[in-house]
matplotlib code that plots the C-alpha trace (Angstrom):
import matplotlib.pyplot as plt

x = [-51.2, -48.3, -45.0, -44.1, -42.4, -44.2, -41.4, -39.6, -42.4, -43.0, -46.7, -48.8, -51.8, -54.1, -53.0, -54.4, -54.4, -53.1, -50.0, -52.9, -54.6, -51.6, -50.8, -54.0, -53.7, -50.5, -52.3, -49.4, -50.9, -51.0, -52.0, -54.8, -58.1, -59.6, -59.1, -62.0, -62.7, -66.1, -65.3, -63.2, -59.6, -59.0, -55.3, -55.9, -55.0, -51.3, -51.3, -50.3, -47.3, -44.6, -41.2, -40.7, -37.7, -36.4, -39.3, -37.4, -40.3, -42.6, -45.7, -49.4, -50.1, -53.7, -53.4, -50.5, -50.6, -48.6, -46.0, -44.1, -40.5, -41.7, -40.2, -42.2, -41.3, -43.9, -41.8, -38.7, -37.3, -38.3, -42.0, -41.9, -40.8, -43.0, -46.1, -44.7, -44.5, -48.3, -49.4, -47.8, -49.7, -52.5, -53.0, -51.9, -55.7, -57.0, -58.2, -57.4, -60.9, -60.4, -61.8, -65.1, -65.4, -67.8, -65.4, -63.2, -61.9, -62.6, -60.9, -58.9, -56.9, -56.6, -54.9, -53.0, -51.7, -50.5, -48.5, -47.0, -47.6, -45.1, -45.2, -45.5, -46.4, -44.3, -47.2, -47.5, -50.1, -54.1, -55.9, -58.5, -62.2, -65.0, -68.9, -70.6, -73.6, -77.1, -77.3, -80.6, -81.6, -79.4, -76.3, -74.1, -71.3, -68.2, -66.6, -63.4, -62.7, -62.8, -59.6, -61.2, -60.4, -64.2, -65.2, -68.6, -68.9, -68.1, -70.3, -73.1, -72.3, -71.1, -73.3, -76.5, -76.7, -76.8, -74.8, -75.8, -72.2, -69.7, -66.0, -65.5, -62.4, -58.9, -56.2, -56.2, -59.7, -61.5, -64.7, -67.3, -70.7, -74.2, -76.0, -77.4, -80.5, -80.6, -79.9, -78.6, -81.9, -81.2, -82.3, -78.5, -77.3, -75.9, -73.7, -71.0, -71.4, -69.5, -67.2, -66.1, -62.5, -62.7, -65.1, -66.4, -69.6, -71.1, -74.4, -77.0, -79.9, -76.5, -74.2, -72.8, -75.3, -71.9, -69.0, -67.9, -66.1, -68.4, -70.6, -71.4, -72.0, -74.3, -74.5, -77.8, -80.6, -82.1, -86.2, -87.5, -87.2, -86.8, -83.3, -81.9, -79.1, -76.5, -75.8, -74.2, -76.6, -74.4, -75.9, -75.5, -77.3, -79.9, -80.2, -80.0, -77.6, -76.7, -76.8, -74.1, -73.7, -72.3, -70.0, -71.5, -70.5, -73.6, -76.1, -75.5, -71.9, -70.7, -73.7, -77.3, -80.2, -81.3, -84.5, -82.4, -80.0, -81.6, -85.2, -83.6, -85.2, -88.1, -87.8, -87.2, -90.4, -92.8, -95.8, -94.5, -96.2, -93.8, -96.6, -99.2, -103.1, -106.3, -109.8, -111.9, -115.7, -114.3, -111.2, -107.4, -105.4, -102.5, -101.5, -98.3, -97.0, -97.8, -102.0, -101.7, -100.2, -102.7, -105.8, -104.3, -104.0, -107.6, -108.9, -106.7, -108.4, -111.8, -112.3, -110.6, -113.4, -115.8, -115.6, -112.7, -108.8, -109.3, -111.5, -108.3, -105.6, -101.9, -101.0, -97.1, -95.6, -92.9, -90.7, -90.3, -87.2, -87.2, -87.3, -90.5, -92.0, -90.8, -92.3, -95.4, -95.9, -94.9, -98.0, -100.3, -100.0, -99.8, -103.3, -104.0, -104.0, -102.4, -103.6, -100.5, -99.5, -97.0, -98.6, -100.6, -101.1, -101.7, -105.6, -105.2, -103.2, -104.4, -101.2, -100.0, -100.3, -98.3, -95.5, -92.5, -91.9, -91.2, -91.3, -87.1, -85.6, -84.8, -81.1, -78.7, -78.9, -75.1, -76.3, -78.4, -74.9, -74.1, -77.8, -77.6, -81.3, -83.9, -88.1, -89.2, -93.2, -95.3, -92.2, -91.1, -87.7, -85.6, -88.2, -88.8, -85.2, -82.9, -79.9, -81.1, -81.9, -77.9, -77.0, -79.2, -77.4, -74.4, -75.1, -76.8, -73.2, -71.8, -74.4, -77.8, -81.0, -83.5, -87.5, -90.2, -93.7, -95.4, -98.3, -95.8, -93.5, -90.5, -86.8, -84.5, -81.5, -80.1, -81.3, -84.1, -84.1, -87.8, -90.6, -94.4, -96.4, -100.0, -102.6, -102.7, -106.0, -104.3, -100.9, -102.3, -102.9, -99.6, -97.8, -99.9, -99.1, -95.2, -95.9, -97.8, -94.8, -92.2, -93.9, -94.3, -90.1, -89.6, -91.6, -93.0, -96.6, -98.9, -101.1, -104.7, -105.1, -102.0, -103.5, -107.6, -105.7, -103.9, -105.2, -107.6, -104.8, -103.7, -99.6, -98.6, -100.2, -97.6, -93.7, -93.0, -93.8, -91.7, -88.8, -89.5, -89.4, -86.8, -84.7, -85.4, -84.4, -81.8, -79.4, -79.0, -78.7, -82.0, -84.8, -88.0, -88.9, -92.1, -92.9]
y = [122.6, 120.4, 120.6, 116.8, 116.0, 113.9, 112.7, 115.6, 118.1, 120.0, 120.8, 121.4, 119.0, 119.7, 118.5, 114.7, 113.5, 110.7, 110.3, 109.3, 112.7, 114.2, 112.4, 113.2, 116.7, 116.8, 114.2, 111.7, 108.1, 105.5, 102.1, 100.7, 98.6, 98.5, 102.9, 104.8, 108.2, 107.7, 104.4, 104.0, 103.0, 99.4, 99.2, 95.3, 95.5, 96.4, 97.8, 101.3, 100.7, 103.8, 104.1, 106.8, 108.3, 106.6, 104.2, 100.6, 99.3, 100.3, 102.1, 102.0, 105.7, 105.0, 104.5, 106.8, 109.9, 112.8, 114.4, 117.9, 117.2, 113.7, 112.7, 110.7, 108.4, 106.7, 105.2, 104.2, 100.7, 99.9, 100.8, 99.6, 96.1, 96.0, 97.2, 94.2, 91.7, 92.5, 92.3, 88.5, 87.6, 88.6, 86.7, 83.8, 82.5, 85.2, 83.6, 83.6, 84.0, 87.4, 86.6, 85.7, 88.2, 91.1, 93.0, 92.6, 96.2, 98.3, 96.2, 97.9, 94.3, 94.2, 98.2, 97.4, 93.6, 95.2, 97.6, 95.7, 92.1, 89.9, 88.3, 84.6, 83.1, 81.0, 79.7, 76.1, 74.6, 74.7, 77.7, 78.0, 77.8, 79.7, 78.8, 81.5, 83.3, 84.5, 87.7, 88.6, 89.6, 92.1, 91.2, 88.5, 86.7, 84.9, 84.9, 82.9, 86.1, 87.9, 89.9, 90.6, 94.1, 94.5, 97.6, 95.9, 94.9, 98.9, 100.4, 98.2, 99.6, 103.1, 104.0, 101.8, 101.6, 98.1, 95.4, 93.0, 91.4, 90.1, 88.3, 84.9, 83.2, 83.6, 83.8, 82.1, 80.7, 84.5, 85.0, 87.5, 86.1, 87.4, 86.0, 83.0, 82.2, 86.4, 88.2, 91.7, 94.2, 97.4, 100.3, 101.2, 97.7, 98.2, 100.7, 97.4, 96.6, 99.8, 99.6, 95.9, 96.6, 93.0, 90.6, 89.2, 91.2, 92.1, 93.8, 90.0, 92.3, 93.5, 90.0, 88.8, 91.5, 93.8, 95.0, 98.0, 99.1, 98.6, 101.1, 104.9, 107.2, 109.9, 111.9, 112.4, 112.9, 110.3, 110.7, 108.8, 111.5, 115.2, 114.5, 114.7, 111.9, 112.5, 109.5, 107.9, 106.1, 103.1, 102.7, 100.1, 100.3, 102.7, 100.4, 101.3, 98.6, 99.8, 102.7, 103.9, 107.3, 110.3, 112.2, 115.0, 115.8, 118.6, 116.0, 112.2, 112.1, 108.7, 106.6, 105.6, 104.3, 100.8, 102.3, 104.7, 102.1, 99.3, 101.0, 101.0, 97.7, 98.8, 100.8, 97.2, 95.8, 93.8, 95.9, 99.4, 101.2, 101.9, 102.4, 105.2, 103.6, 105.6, 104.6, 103.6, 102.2, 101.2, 99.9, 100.5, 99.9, 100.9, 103.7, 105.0, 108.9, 110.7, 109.7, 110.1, 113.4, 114.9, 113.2, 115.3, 118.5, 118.1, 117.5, 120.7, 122.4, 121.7, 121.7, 125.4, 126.2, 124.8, 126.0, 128.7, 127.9, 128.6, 125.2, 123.6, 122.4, 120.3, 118.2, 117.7, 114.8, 115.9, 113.0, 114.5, 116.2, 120.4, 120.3, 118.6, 120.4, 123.6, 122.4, 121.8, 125.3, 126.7, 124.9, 125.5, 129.1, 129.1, 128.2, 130.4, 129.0, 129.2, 126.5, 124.5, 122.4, 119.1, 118.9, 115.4, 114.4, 117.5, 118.3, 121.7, 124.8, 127.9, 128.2, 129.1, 132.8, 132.9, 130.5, 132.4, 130.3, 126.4, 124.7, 123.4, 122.1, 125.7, 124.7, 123.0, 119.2, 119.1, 121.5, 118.6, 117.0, 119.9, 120.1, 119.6, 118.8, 118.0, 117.2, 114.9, 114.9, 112.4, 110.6, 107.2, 108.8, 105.1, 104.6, 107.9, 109.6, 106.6, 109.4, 111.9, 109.2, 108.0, 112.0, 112.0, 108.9, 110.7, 113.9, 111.7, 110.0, 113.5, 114.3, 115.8, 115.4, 113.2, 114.2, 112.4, 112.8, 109.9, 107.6, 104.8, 103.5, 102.3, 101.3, 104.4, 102.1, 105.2, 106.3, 108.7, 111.7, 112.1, 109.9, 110.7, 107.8, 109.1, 108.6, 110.6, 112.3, 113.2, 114.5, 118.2, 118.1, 117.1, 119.8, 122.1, 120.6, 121.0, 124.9, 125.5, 124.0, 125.6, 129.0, 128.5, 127.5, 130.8, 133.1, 134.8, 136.7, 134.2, 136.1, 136.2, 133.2, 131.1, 132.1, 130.3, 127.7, 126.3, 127.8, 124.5, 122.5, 121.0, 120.5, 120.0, 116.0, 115.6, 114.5, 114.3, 117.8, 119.9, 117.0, 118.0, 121.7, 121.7, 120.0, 122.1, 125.6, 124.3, 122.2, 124.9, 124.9, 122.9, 122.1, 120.7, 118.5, 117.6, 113.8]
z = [267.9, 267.6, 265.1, 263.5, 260.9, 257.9, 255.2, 255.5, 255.2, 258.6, 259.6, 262.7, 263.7, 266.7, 270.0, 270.3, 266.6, 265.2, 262.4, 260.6, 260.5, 260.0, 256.5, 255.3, 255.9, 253.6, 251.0, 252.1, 251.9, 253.5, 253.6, 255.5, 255.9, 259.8, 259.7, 259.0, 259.4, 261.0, 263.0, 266.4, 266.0, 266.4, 264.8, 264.0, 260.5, 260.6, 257.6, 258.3, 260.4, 260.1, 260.9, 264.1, 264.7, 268.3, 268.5, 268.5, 266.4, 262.9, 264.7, 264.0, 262.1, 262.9, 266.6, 267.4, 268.7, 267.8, 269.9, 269.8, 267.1, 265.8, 263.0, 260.8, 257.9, 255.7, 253.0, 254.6, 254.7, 257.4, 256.9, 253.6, 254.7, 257.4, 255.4, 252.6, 255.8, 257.0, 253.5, 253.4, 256.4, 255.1, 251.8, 253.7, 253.9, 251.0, 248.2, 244.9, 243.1, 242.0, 238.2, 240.4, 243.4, 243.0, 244.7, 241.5, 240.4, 243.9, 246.2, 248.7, 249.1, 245.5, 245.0, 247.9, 246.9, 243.6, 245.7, 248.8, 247.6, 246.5, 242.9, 244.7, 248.1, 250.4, 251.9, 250.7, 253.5, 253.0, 253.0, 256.1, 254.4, 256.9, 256.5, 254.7, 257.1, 256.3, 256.8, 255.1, 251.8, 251.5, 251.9, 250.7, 252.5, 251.4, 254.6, 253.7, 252.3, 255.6, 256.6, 260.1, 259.8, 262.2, 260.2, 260.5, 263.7, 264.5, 262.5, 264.2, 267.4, 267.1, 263.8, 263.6, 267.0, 267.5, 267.4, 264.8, 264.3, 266.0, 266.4, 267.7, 268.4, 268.0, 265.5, 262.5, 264.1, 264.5, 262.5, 262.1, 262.5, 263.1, 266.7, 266.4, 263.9, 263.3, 260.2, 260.1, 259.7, 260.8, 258.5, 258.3, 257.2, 253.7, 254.8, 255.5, 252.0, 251.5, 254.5, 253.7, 252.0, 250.9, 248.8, 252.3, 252.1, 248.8, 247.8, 247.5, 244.7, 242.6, 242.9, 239.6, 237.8, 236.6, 237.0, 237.9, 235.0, 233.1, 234.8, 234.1, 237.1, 237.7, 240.6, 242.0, 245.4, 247.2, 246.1, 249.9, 252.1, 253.2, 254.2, 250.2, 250.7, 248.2, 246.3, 243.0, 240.4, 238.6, 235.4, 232.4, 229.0, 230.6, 233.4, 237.3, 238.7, 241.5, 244.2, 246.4, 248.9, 247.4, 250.5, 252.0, 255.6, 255.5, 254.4, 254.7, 255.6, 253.9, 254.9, 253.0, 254.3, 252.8, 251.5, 249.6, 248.3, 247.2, 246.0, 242.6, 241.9, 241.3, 238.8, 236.9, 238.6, 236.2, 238.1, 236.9, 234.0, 230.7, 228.3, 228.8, 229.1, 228.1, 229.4, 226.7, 227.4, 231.4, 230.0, 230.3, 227.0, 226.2, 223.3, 222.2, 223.5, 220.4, 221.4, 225.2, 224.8, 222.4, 224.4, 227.1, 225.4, 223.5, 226.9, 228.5, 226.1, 226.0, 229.2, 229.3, 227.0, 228.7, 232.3, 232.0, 232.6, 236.2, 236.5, 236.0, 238.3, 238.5, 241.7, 240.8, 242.8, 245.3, 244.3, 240.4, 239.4, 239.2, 236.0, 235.7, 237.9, 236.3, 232.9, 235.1, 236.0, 232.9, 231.0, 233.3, 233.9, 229.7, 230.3, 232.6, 235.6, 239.4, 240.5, 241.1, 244.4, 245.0, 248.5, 248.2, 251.8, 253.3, 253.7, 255.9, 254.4, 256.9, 257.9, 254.1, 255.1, 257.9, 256.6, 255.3, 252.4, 252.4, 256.1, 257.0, 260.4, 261.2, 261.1, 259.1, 258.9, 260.2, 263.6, 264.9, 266.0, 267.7, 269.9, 273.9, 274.1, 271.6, 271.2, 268.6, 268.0, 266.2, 264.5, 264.1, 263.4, 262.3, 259.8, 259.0, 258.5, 259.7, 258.6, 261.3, 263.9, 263.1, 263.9, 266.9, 268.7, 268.0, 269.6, 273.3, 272.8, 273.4, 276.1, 274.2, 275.9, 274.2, 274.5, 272.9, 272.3, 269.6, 269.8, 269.2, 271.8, 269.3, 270.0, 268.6, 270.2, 272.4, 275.7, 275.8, 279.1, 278.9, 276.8, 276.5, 274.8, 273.8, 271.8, 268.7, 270.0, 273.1, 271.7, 271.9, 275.3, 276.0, 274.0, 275.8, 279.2, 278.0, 277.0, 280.2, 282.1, 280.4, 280.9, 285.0, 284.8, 282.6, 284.5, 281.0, 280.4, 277.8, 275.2, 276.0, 273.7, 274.9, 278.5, 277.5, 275.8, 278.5, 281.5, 281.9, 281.9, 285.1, 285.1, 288.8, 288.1, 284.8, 286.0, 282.1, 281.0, 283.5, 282.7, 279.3, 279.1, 281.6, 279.2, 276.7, 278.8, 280.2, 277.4, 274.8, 271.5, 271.5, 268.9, 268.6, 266.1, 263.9, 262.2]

ax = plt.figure().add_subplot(projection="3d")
ax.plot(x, y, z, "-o")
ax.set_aspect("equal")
plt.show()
């Protein structure tokens, strides 16, 4: 640990942070827009420049490093008039279309102009205008309003795992644009929409749809996946507007997936149900609740009469809330039944008496960054869980082992140690091979059935299985995963 000194208050900060990380820790702002918690340090900004005692010039907190007795000072003169001076600079070419920017009341630019700005500019020449991009369907672009901060072009590489934006020139002439004739399509890519401290890229499905005062929030869990994303539901006059993450460093950290954030659109899809239907003669037609509901119940019951309440049976969709579900179970066992299950796609449960309660990764979703070596099986995993695939690339970054076994050879944009591409038909046979191989490198007895199961199986021909299970023993904590 090492003893600065932060605006007077003393405190300690592990060995190798920043003056950044130390203001934090004491809640002692300060102002920036290329720094982000989960991003490299590029220190292009300038925004958070500090006075150091016996530096001869205002310091970058962001990119500094602490050192044993420094002194520290956040609001002095000097950092105050430099913070004023980068501030200047950069509303030079900034806009003045705040009344029209959808950025308009969570602007980083905006808080900060109010704060360091001055009242007037002495900037009399033309502002620069910059060619707006296509970036998809997703995301919009005013780039004049670009402050080339490169939060973007960061998270593409380090986060998303590939670089979909970039920087060209220099100076007043730098701009970020996409490679030529591409859009930006990773499964990651609204994530910049958040990052962006300016107007420069905005949400394209929620432009000029609200503003966001004039939004409630609710806090709630992404429905598209296992993963359970926490996220924030923007609502106005019982409409969805708008979906942003919700931070949890156990779950999601700070980042959505695009199927999570912009699925809200179809709740308001012309195809969707809003009235209940009941069949008459062949035909759908539509009824009010107060019919549906007792058509339901008359038929509940009749048919309880009929053939016993154990003739009948719920299928509750995983994607409803608990509560539904709850009121689910509650009727039917009123009738008398058990006969309650939200598994739709599953078509074998013989493993039901040997599961100890609900399957799980085994570990917390935060441990995966943590794993030296790990197997995926039968997953897609970017289109599957883009979140854990993010966490993944992450943990190879810091050295982890990556083994996969799938029918389909896709691009998870990190380098994989071992990769088995099979036929579904054929994936047994190699999981066995990778058992059988990681039993001859450990040496251990095999059940009598583990022993007919795999003592057909000829290993000596496979390169792939011993790389696999050797990866496995060898990087611990590991983990095996199933699609």
């Amino acid at each position: 640990m090492v003893n600065i000194e932060i605006d007077g208050k003393q405190i300690s900060v592990p060995k190798g942070s920043t003056i950044m990380d130390g203001a934090k820790q004491i809640g002692v702002y300060i102002p920036h827009f290329c720094y982000h918690k989960k991003l490299s340090i590029a220190a292009n900004c300038r925004m958070c420049l500090v006075q150091v005692e016996k530096a001869p010039k205002p310091l970058p907190a962001c990119a500094t490093p602490v050192m044993d007795g420094m002194k520290v000072y956040t609001h002095s003169q000097q950092a105050v008039t430099a913070q004023k001076g980068v501030m200047e600079f950069l509303l030079i070419n900034h806009p003045l279309d705040c009344p029209i920017c959808d950025q308009g009341g969570e602007c980083q630019l905006q808080d900060l102009a109010v704060g360091y700005g001055a009242s007037g500019s002495r900037y009399t020449e033309a502002k620069r205008v910059v060619v707006n991009k296509n970036l998809g369907p997703l995301i919009s672009t005013d780039m004049t309003r670009c402050i080339h901060c490169t939060r973007c072009v960061r998270f593409g590489q380090e986060i998303a795992g590939i670089m979909e934006l970039g920087m060209v020139g220099r100076g007043e002439h730098s701009e970020i644009l996409s490679f030529v004739g591409k859009t930006v399509d990773s499964e990651l890519s609204g994530n910049v929409i958040d990052l962006c401290p300016v107007g420069a890229l905005v949400s394209k499905p929620f432009r000029y749809s609200a503003r966001t005062w004039e939004l409630s929030r609710r806090k709630s869990i992404s429905p598209h996946c296992g993963l359970g994303s926490n996220l924030i539901v923007q609502v106005k006059q019982n409409r969805v507007m708008r979906v942003l993450p919700r931070d949890n460093e156990a779950i999601n950290e700070c980042w959505l997936s695009d199927k999570d954030r912009f699925s809200y659109e179809g709740l308001n899809s012309e195809d969707r149900l809003t009235r209940p239907m009941i069949k008459r003669e062949g035909q759908w037609c539509e009824c009010d609740w107060q019919e549906a509901l007792e058509f339901t119940a008359n038929a509940l019951q009749t048919i309880k009469q009929k053939y016993g309440a154990k003739s009948i049976a719920a299928l509750g969709s995983a994607h409803s809330t608990s509560e539904e579900l709850f009121l689910l179970q509650k009727l039917l066992r009123a009738l008398g039944s058990g006969n309650i299950d939200h598994r739709l796609r599953q078509s074998d449960f013989r493993a039901d008496k040997k599961m100890q309660g609900v399957p799980w990764l085994g570990s917390s979703i935060a441990d995966i960054s943590q794993l030296k070596s790990a197997l995926i099986i039968g997953s897609t995993i970017r289109k599957d869980h883009p979140l854990i695939a993010q966490r993944l690339r992450q943990a190879v970054k810091n050295g982890m082992q990556l083994n996969i076994v799938n029918p389909v050879d896709d691009d998870l944009l990190v380098n994989v140690a071992n990769k088995a591409i099979v036929a579904p038909g054929a994936m047994i046979k190699k999981l066995a091979e990778i058992l059988k191989a990681a039993a001859e490198i450990k040496g251990v007895e095999q059940t009598s059935g583990l022993q007919q199961l795999i003592s057909s199986i000829d290993v000596s021909s496979t390169a792939s299985a011993f790389s696999i299970a050797s990866s496995l023993i060898e990087n611990t904590p590991s983990a095996i995963y199933f699609g």
